[in-house]
C-alpha positions in Angstrom: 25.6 -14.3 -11.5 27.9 -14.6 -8.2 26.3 -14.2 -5.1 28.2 -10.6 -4.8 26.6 -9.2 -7.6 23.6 -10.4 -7.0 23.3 -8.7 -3.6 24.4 -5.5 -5.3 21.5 -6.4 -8.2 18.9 -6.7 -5.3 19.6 -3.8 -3.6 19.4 -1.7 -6.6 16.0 -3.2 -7.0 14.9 -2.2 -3.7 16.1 1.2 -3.8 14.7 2.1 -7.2 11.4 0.0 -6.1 9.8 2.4 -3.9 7.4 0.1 -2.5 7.8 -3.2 -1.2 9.4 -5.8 -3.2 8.3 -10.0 -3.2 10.9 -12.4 -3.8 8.9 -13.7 -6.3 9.4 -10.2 -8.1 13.1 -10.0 -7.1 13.1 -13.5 -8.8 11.2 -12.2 -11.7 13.5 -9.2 -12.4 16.4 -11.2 -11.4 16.0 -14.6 -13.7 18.1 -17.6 -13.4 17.9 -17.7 -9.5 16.7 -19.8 -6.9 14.1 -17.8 -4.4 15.6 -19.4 -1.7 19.1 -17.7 -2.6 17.3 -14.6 -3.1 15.9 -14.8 0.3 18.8 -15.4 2.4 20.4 -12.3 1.0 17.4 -10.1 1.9 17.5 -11.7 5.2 21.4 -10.9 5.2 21.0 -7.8 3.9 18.6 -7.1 6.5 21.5 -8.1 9.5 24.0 -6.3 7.8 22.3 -2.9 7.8 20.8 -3.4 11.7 24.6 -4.6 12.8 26.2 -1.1 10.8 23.2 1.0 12.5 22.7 2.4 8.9 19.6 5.1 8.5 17.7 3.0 6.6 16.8 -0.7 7.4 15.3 -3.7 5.4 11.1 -4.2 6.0 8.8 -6.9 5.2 5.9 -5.0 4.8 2.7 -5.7 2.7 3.8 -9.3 1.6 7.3 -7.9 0.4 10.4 -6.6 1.4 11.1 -2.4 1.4 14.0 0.1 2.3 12.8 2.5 4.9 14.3 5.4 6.7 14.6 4.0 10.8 12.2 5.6 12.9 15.2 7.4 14.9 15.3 9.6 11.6 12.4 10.7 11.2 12.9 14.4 12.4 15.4 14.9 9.8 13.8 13.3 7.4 10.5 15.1 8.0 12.3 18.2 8.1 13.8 17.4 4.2 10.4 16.4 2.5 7.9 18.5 4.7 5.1 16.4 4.3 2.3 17.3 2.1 -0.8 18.7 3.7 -2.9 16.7 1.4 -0.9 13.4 2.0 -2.4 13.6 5.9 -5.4 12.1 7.0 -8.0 13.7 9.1 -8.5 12.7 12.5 -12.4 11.6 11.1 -10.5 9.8 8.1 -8.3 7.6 11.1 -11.2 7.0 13.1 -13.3 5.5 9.8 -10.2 3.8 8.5 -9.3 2.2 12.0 -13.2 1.4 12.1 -12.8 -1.2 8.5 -9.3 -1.9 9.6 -10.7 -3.7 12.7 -14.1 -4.6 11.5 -13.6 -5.6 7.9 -15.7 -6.3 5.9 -17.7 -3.5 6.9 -20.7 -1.3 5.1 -21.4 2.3 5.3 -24.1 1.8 7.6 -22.5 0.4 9.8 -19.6 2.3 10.2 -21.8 5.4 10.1 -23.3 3.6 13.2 -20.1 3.1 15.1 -19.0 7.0 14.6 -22.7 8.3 15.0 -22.5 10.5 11.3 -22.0 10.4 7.9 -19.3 8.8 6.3 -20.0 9.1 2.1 -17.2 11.4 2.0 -14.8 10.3 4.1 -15.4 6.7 2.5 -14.7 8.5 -1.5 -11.5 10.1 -0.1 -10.2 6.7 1.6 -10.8 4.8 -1.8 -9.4 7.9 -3.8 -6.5 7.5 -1.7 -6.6 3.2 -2.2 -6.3 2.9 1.5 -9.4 0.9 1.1 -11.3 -1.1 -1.5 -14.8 -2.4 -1.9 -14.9 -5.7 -1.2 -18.0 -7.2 -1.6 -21.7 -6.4 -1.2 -24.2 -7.1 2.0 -27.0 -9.3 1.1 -29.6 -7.4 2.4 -32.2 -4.9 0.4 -30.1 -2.4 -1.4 -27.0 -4.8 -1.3 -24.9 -2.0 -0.2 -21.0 -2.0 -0.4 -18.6 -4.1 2.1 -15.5 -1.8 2.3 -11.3 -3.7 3.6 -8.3 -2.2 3.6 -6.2 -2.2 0.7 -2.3 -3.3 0.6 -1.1 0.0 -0.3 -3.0 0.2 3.5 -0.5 -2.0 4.9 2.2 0.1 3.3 1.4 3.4 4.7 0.8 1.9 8.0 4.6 -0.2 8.0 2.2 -3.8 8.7 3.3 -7.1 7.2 -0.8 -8.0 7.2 -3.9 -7.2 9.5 -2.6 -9.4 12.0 0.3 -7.0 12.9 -2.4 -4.1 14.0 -2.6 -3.8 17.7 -5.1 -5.9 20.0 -8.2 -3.9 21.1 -7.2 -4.6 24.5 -3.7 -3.5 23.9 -5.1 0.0 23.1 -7.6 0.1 26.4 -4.6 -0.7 28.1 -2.6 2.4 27.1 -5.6 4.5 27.3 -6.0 3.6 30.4 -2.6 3.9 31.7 
């Protein structure tokens, strides 16, 4: 396959994906190339549509590469799918999901602790909704669930990994301020 068709092959990918790609996947559905080819077109690919100022750009998010709509959009694009009540969070939902985010791997205790009420609930509808995932068990009495983030998590929040979430101390800053 020449490199022109194979750029036109990995973008189809992408836009039929509908969730972040790896290039081990691109490879995968693409077979007979080298991951390092594959690469350098996402990364050109990625150039090309920031240089044309296209509405949607190129992401590595989640351990993959994704086509998003650019944040300048997002008031039309809003306005077209008129997000789904049931797709939002609660500001309690947030607060716990920011809460195992930050302080993974977390139990229920403990996160009830940090809020100061219950969280059974909001915990079902996080894992309902694979933001997060049980990820162990505490070794104390009970051995109670350890609850992370999941990478679907990473996804809805636009993050490459955990290490992309703000600094603690970047947020007191802008409280502050």
């Amino acid at each position: 396959m020449d490199q022109p068709e194979l750029k036109s092959a990995i973008e189809a990918l992408l836009f039929a994906a509908g969730e972040p790609l790896t290039v081990k996947r691109i490879t995968e559905a693409v077979s007979g190339t080298d991951p390092k080819d594959i690469r350098a077109i996402l990364k050109g690919l990625q150039q090309e549509y920031d240089e044309h100022k296209r509405g949607f750009a190129l992401e590595e998010i989640a351990g993959g590469f994704q086509l998003l709509s650019r944040p300048e959009y997002a008031e039309y694009v809003s306005q077209l799918i008129r997000t789904r009540v049931q797709g939002r969070l609660s500001q309690a939902a947030l607060e716990t999901l920011a809460i195992i985010a930050y302080r993974q791997p977390i139990g229920r205790a403990d996160i009830e602790n940090i809020r100061g009420v219950q969280a059974g609930p909001l915990l079902r509808a996080l894992l309902d909704r694979k933001l997060i995932r049980i990820v162990g068990r505490q070794e104390v009495p009970g051995r109670p669930f350890l609850y992370g983030t999941t990478r679907q998590f990473l996804e809805r929040m636009g993050l490459k990994a955990l290490n992309d979430l703000p600094r603690i101390e970047e947020l007191r800053r802008e409280t502050k301020a």
